[in-house]
Steps between C-alpha positions, in 0.01 A plus 500: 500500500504577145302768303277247370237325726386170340540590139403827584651850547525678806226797554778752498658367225148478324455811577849635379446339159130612461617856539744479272338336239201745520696810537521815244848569353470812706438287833763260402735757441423680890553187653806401335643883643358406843713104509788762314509740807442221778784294337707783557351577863636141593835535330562820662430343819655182436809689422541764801443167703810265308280298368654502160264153350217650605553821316680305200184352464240827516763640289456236201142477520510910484684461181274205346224793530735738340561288224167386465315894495852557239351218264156599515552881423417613154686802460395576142139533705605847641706718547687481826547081385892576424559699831304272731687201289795711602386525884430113536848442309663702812309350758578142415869625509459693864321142627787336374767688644311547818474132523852429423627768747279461751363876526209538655508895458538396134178255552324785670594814262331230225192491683439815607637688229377324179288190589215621739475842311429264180258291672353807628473642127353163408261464761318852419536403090292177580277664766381821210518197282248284686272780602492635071375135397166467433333310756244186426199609346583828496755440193372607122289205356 
């Protein structure tokens, strides 16, 4: 069965797309860390099991959201742009080479060294971020 049901979508996928489209930058930016660190939860695992497509392909869709928080940071904005610039510059090299090789303990030092300590930092920045905005009604008229 497709995602589409009769000319229309799928609840999850509904779902999925209403999210997104009605998320904060701050919210979009947590849940592209949380698909990051999964996609590396399943390469890991696809590669201590020989499963080299199936980590191929968590691999490449790790770096597409690499690439894609790369072209959306502004690093004139502040000033840790250049060295987080820097850190996403690495990482899409470390993905690479991990996919290449094979290495999960490459796959895993990614993870758990840089990736979920970033979503981590992220999560908490959108959380005090969230809980500073002015709420409705409550806001300055």
């Amino acid at each position: 069965m497709t995602s589409t049901t009769y000319g229309r979508r799928a609840p999850a996928n509904r779902y999925l797309a209403d999210s997104l489209s009605t998320a904060s930058p701050a919210a979009l930016l947590v849940m592209l860390y949380d698909r990051l660190v999964l996609d590396l939860q399943r390469a890991e695992q696809a590669q201590r099991d020989g499963d080299r497509e199936t980590a191929h392909v968590n691999l490449v869709h790790a770096q597409d959201i690499v690439r894609e928080l790369l072209s959306s940071l502004d690093v004139d904005k502040w000033e840790g742009g250049p060295g987080l610039r820097a850190l996403y510059t690495w990482l899409l090299q470390e993905l690479s080479t991990a996919n290449i090789s094979g290495d999960a303990e490459r796959t895993a030092a990614c993870r758990t060294t840089t990736v979920e300590p970033l979503a981590e930092v992220w999560r908490q920045a959108a959380l005090e971020h969230l809980s500073s905005a002015p709420t409705a009604g409550h806001g300055v008229a």
